[in-house]
PDB file with SEQRES, HELIX, SHEET and CRYST1 records, atoms N, CA, C and O in Angstrom:
SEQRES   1 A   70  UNK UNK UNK UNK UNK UNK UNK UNK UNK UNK UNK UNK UNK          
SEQRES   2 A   70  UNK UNK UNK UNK UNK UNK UNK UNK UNK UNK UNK UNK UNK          
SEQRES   3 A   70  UNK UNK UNK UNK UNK UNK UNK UNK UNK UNK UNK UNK UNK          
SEQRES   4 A   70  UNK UNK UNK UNK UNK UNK UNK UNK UNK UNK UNK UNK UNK          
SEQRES   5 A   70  UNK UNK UNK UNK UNK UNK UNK UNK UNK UNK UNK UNK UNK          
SEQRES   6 A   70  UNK UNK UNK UNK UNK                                          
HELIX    1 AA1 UNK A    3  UNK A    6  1                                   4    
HELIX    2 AA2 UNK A   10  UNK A   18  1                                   9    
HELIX    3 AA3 UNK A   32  UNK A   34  5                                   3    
HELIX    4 AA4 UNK A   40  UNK A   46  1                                   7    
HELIX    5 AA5 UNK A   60  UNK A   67  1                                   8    
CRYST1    1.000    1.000    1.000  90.00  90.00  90.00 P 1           1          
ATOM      1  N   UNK A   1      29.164  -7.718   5.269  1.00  0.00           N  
ATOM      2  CA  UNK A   1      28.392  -6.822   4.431  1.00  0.00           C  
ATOM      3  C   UNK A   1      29.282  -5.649   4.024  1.00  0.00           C  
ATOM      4  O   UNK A   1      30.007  -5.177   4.901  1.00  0.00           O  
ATOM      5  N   UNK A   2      29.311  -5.180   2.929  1.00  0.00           N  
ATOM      6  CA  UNK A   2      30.189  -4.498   2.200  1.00  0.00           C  
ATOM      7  C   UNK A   2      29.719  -2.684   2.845  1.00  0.00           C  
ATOM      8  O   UNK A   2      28.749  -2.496   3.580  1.00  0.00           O  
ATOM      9  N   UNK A   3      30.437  -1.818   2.468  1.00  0.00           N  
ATOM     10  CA  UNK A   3      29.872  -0.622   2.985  1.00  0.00           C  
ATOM     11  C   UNK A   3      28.477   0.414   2.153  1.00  0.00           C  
ATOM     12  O   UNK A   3      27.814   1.274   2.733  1.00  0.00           O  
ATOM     13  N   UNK A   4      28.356   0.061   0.905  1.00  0.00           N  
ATOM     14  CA  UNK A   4      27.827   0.533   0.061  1.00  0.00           C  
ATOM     15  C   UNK A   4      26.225  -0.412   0.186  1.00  0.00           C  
ATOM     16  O   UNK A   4      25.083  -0.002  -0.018  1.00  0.00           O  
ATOM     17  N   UNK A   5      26.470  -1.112   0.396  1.00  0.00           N  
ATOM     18  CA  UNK A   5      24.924  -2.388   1.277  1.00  0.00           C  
ATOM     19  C   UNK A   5      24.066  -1.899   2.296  1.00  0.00           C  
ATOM     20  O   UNK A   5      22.836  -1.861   2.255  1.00  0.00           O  
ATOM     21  N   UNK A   6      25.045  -1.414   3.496  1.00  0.00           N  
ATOM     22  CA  UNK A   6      25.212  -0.662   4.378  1.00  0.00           C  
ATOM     23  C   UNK A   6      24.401   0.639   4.757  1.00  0.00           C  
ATOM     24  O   UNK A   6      23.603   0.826   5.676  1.00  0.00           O  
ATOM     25  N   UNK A   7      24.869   1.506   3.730  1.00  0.00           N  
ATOM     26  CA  UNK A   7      23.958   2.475   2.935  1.00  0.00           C  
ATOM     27  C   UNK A   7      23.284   2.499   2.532  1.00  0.00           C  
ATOM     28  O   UNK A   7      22.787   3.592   2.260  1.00  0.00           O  
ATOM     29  N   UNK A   8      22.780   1.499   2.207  1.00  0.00           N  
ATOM     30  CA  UNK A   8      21.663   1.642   1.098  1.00  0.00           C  
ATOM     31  C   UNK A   8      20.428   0.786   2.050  1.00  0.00           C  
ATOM     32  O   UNK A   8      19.247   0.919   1.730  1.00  0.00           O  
ATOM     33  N   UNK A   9      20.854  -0.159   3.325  1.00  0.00           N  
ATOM     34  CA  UNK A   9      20.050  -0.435   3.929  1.00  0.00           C  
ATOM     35  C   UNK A   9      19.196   0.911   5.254  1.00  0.00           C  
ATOM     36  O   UNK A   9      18.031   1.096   5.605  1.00  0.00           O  
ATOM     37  N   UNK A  10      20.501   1.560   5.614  1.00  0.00           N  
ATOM     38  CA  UNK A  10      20.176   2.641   6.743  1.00  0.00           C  
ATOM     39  C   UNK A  10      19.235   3.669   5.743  1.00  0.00           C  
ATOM     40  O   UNK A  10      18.160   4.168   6.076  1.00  0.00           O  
ATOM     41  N   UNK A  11      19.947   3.855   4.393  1.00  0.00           N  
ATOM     42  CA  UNK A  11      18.847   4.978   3.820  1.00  0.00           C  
ATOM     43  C   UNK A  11      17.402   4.502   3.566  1.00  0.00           C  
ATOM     44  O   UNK A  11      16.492   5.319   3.422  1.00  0.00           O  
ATOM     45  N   UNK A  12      17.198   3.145   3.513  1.00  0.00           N  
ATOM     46  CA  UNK A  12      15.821   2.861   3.593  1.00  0.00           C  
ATOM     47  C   UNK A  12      15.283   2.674   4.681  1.00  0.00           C  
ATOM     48  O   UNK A  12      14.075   2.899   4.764  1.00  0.00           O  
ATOM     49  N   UNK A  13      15.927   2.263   5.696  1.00  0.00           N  
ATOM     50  CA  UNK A  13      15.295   2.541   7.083  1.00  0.00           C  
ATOM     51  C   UNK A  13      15.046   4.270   7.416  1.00  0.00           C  
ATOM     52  O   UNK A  13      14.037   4.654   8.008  1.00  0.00           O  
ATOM     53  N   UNK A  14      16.017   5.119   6.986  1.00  0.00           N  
ATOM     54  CA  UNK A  14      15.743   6.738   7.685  1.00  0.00           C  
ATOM     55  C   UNK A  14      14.372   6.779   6.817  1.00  0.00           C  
ATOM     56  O   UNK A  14      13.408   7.321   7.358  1.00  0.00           O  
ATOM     57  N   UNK A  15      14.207   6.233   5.477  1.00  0.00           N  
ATOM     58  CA  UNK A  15      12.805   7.028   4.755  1.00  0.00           C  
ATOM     59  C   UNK A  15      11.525   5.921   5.429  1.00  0.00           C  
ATOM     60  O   UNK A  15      10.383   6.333   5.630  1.00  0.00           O  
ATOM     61  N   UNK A  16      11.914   4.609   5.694  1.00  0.00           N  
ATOM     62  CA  UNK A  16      10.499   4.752   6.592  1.00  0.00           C  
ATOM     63  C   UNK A  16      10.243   5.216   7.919  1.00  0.00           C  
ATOM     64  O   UNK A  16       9.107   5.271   8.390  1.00  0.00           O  
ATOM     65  N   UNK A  17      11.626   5.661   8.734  1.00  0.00           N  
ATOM     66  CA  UNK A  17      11.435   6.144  10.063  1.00  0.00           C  
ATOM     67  C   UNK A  17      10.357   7.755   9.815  1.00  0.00           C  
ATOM     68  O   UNK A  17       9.333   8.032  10.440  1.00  0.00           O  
ATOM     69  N   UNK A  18      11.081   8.651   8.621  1.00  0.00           N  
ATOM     70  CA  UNK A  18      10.418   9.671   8.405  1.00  0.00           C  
ATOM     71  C   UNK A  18       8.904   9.539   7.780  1.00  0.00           C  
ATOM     72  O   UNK A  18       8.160  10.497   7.989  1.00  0.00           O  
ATOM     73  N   UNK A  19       8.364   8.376   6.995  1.00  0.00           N  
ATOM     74  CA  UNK A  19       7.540   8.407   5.876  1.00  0.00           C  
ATOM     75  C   UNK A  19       6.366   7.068   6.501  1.00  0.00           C  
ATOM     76  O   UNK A  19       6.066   6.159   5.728  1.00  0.00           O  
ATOM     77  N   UNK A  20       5.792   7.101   7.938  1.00  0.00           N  
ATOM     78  CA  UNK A  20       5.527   5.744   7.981  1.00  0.00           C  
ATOM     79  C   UNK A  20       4.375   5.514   7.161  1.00  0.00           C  
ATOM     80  O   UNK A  20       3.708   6.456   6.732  1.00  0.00           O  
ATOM     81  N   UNK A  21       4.132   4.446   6.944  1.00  0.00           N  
ATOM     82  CA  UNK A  21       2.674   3.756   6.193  1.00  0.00           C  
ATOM     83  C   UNK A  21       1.455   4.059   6.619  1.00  0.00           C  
ATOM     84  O   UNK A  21       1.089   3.836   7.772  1.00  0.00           O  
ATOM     85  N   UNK A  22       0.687   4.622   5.674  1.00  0.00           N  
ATOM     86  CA  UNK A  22      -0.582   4.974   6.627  1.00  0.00           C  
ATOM     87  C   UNK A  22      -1.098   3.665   6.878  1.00  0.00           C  
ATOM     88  O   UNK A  22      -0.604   2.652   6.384  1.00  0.00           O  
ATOM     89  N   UNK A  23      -2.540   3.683   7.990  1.00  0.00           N  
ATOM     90  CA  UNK A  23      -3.013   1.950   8.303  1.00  0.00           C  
ATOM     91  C   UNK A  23      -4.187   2.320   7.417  1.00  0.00           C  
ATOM     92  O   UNK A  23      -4.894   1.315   7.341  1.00  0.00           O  
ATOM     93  N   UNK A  24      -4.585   3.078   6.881  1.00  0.00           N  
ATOM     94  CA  UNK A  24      -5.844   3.274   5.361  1.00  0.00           C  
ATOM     95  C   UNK A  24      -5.454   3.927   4.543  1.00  0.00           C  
ATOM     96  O   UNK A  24      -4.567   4.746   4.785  1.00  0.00           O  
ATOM     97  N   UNK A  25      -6.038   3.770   3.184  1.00  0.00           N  
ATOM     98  CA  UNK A  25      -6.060   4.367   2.295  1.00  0.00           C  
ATOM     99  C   UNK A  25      -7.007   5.476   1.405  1.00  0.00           C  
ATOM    100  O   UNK A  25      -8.015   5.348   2.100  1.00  0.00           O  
ATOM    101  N   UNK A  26      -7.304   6.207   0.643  1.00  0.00           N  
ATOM    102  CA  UNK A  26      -8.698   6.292  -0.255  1.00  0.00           C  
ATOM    103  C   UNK A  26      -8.290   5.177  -1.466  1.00  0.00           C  
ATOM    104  O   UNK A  26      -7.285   4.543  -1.787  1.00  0.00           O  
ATOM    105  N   UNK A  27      -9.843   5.342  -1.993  1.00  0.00           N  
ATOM    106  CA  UNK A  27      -9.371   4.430  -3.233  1.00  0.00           C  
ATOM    107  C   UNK A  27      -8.565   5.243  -4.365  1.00  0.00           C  
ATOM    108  O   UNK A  27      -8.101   4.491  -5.222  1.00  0.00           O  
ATOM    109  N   UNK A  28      -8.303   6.568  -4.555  1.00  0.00           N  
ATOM    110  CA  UNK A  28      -7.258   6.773  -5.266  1.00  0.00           C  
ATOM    111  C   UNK A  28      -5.878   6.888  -4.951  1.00  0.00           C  
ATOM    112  O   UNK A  28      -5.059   7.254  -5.794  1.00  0.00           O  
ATOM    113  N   UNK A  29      -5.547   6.569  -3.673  1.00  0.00           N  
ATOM    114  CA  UNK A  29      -4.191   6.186  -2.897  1.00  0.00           C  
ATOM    115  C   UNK A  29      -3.978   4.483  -3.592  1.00  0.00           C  
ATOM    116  O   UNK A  29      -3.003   4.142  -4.262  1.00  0.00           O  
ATOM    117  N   UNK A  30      -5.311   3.469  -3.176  1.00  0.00           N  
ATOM    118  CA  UNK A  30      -4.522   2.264  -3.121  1.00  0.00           C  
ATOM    119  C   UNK A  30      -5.028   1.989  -4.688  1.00  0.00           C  
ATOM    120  O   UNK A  30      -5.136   0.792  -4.953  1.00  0.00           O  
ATOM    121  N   UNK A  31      -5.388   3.009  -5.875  1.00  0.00           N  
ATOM    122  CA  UNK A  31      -5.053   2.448  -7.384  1.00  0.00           C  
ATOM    123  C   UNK A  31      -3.520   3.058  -7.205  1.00  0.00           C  
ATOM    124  O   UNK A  31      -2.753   2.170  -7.577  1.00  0.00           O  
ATOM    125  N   UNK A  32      -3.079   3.751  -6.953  1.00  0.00           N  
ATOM    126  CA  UNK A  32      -1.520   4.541  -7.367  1.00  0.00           C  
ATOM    127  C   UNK A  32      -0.859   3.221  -6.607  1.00  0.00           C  
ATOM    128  O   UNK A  32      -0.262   2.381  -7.281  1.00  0.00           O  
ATOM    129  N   UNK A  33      -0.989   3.088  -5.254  1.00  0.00           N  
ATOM    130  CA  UNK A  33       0.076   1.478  -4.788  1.00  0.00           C  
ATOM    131  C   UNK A  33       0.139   0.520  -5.767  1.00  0.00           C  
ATOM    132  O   UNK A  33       1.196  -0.077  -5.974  1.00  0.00           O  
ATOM    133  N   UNK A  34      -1.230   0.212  -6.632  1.00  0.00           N  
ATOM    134  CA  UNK A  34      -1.425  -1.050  -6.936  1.00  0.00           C  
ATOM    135  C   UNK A  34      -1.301  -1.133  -8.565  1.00  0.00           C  
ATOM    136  O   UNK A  34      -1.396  -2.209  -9.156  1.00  0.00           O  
ATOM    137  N   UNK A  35      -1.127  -0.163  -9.084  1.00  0.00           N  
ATOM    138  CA  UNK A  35      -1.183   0.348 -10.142  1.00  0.00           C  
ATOM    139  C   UNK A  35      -2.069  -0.134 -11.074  1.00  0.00           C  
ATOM    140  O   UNK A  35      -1.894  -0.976 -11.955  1.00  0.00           O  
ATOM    141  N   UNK A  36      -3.169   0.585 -10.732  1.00  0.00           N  
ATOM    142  CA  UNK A  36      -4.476  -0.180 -11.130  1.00  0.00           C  
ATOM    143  C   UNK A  36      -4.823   1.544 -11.542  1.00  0.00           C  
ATOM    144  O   UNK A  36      -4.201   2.546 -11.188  1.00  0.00           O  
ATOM    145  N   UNK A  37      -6.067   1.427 -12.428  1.00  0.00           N  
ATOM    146  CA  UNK A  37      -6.837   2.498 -12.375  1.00  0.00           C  
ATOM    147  C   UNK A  37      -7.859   3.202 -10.864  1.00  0.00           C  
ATOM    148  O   UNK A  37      -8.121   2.358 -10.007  1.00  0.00           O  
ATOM    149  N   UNK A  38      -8.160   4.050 -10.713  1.00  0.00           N  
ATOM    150  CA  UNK A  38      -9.951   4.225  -9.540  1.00  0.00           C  
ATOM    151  C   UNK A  38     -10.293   3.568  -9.872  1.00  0.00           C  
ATOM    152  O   UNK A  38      -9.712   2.531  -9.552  1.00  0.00           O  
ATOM    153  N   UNK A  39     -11.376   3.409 -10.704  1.00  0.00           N  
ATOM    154  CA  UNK A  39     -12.017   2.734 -12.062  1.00  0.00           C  
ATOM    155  C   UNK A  39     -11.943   0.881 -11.525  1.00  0.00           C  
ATOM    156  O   UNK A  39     -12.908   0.311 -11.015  1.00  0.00           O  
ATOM    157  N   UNK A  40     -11.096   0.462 -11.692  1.00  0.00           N  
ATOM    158  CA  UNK A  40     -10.536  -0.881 -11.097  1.00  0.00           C  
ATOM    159  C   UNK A  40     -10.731  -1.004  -9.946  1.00  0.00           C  
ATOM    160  O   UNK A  40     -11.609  -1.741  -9.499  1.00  0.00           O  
ATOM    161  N   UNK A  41      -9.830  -0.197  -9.130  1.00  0.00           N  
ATOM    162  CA  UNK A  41      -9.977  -0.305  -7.685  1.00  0.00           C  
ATOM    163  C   UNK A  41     -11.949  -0.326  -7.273  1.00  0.00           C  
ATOM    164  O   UNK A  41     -12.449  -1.218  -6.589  1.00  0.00           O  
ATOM    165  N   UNK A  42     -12.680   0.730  -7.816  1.00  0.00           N  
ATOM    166  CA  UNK A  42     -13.900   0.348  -7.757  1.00  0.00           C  
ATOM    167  C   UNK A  42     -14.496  -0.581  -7.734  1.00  0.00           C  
ATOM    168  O   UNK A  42     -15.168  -0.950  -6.770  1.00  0.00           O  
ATOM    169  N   UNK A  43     -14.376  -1.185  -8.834  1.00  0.00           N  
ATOM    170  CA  UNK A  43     -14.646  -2.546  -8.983  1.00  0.00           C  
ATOM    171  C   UNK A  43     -14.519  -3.568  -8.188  1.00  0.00           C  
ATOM    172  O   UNK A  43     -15.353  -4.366  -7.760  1.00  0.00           O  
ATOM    173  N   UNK A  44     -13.238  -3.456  -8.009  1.00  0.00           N  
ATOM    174  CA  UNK A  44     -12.681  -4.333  -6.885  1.00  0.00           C  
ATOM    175  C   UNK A  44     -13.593  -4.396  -5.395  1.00  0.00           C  
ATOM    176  O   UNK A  44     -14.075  -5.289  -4.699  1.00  0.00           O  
ATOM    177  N   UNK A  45     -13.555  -3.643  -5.377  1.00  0.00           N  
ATOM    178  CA  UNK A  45     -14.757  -3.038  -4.082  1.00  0.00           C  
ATOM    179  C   UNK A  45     -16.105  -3.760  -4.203  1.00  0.00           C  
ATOM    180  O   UNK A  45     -16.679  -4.442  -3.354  1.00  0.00           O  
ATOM    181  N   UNK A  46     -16.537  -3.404  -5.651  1.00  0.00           N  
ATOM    182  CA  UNK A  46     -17.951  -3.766  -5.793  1.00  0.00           C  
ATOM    183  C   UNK A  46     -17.993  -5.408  -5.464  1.00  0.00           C  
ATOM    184  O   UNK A  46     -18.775  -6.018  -4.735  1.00  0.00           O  
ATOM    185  N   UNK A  47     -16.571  -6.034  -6.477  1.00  0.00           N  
ATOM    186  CA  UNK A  47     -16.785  -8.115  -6.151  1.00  0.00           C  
ATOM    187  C   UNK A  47     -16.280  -8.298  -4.837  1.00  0.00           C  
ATOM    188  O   UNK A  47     -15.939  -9.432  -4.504  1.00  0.00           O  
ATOM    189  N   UNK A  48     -16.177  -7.306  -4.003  1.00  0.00           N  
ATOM    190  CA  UNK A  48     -15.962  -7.995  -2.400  1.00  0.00           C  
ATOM    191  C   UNK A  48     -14.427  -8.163  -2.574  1.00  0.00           C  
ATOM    192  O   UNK A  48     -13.993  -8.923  -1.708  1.00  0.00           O  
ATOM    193  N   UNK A  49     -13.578  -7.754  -3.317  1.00  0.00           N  
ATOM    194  CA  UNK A  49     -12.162  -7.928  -2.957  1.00  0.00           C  
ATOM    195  C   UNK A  49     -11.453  -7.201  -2.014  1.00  0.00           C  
ATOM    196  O   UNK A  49     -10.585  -7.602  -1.238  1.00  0.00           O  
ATOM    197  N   UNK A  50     -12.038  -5.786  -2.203  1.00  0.00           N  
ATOM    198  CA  UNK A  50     -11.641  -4.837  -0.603  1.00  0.00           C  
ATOM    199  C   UNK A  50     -12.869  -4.969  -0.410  1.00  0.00           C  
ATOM    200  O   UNK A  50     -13.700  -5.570  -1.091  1.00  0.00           O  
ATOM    201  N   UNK A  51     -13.059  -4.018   1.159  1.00  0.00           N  
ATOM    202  CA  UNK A  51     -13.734  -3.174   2.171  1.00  0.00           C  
ATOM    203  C   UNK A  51     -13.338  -2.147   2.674  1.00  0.00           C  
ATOM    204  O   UNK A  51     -12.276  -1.688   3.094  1.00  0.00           O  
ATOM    205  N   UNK A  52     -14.631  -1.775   2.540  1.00  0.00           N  
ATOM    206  CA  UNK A  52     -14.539   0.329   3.008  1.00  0.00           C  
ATOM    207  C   UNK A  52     -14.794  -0.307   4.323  1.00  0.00           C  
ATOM    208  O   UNK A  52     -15.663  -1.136   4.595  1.00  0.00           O  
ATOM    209  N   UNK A  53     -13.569   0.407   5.369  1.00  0.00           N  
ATOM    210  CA  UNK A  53     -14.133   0.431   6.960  1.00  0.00           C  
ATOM    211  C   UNK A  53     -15.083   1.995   6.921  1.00  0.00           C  
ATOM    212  O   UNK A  53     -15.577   2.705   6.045  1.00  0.00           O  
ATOM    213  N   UNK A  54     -14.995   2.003   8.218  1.00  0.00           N  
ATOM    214  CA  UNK A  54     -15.989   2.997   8.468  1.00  0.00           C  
ATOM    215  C   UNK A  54     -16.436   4.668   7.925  1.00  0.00           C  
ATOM    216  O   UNK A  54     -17.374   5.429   7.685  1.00  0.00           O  
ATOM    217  N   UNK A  55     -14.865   4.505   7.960  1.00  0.00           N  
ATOM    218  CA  UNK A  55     -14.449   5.698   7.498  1.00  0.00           C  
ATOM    219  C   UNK A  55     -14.051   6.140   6.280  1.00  0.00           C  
ATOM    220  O   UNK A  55     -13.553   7.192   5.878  1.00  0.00           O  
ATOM    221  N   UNK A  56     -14.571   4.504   5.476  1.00  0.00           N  
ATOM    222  CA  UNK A  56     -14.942   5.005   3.688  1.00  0.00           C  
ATOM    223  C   UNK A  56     -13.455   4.940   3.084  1.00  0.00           C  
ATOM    224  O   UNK A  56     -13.094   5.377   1.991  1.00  0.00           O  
ATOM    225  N   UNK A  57     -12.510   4.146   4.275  1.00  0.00           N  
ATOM    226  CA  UNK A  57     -11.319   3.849   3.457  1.00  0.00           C  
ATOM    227  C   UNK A  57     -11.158   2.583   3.463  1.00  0.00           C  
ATOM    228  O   UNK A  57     -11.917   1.802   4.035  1.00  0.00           O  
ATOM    229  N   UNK A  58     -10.006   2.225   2.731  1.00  0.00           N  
ATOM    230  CA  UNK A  58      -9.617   0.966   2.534  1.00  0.00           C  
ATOM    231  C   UNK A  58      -8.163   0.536   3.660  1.00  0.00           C  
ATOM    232  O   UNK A  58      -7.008   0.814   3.985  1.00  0.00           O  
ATOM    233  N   UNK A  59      -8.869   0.005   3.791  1.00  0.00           N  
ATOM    234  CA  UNK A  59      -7.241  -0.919   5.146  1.00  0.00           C  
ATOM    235  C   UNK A  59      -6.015  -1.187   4.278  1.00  0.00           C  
ATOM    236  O   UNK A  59      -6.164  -1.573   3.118  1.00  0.00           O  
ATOM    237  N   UNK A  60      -4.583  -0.956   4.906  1.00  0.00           N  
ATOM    238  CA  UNK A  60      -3.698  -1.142   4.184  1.00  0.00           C  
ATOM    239  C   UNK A  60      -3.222  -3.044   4.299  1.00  0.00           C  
ATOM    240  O   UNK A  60      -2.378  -3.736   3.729  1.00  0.00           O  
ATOM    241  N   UNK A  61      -4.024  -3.246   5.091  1.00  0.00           N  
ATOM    242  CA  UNK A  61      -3.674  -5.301   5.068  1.00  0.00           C  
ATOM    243  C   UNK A  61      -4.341  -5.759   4.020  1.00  0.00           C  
ATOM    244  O   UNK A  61      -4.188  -6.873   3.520  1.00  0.00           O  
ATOM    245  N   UNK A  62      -5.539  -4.418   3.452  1.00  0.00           N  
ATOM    246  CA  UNK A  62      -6.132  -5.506   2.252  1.00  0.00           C  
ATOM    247  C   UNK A  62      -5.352  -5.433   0.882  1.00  0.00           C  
ATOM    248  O   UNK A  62      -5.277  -6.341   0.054  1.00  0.00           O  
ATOM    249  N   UNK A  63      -4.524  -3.599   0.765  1.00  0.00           N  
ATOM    250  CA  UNK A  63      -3.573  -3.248  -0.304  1.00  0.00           C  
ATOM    251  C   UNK A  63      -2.642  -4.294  -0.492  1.00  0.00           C  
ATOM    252  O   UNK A  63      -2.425  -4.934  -1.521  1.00  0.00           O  
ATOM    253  N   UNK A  64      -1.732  -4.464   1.444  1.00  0.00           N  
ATOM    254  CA  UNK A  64      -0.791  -5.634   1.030  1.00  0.00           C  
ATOM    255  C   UNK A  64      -1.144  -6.983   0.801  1.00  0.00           C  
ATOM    256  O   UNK A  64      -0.264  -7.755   0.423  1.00  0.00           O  
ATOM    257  N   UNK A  65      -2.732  -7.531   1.038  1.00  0.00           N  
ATOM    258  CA  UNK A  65      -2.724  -8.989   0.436  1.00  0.00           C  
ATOM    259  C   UNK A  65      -2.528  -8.773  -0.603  1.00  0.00           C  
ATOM    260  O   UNK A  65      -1.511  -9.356  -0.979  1.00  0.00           O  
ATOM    261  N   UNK A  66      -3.270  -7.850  -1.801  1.00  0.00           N  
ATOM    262  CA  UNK A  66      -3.675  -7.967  -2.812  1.00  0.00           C  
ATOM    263  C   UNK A  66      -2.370  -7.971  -3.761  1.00  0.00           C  
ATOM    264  O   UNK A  66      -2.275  -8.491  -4.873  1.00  0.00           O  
ATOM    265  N   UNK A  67      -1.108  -7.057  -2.832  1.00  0.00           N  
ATOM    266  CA  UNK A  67       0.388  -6.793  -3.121  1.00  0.00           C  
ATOM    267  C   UNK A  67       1.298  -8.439  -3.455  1.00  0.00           C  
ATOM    268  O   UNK A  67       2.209  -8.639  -4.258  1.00  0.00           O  
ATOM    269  N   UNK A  68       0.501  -9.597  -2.321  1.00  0.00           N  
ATOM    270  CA  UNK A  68       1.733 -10.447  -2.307  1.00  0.00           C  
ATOM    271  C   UNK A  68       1.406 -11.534  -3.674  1.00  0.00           C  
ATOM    272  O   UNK A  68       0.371 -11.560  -4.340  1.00  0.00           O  
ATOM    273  N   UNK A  69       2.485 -12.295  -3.821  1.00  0.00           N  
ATOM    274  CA  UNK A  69       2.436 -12.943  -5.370  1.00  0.00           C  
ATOM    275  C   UNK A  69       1.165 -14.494  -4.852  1.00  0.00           C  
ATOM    276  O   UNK A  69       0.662 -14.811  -3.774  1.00  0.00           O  
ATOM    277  N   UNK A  70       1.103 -14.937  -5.906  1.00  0.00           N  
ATOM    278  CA  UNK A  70      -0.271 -15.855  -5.766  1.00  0.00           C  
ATOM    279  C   UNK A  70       0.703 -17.056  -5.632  1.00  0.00           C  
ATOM    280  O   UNK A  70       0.261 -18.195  -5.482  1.00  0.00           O  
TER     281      UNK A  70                                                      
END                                                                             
C-alpha cells in the first residue's frame, strides 16, 4: 500500500473515532443521510418503510437498509 492510501485510510478512521454514528435519528437527520426531502421521509413512515421507536426516532439499521443498493 502506497503512503498517500495510508493517509487517507487513518484520516478516515481518526473522523469516525471522533464523529461516531448516532444508533437514531429524527426524521430531518435521516432526509439529509438519504437525500430525500422531511416530506418523503414522512411518507416513508406512513407505508411502513421506517419505524419511530419509542422515542419518536428512527433507528440507524433502518437509514442503512434503505442506504444499501437493491
Amino acid at each position: 500500500m502506497d503512503d498517500d492510501l495510508r493517509v487517507a485510510i487513518r484520516a478516515v478512521q481518526l473522523y469516525a473515532e471522533r464523529h461516531p454514528r448516532p444508533s437514531q435519528v429524527n426524521q430531518k437527520q435521516a432526509a439529509e443521510m438519504l437525500g430525500v426531502s422531511a416530506r418523503t421521509v414522512h411518507n416513508m413512515l406512513k407505508a411502513g418503510i421506517f419505524r419511530l421507536n419509542r422515542c419518536g426516532m428512527i433507528p440507524i439499521e433502518q437509514i442503512d437498509r434503505a442506504l444499501q443498493p437493491v
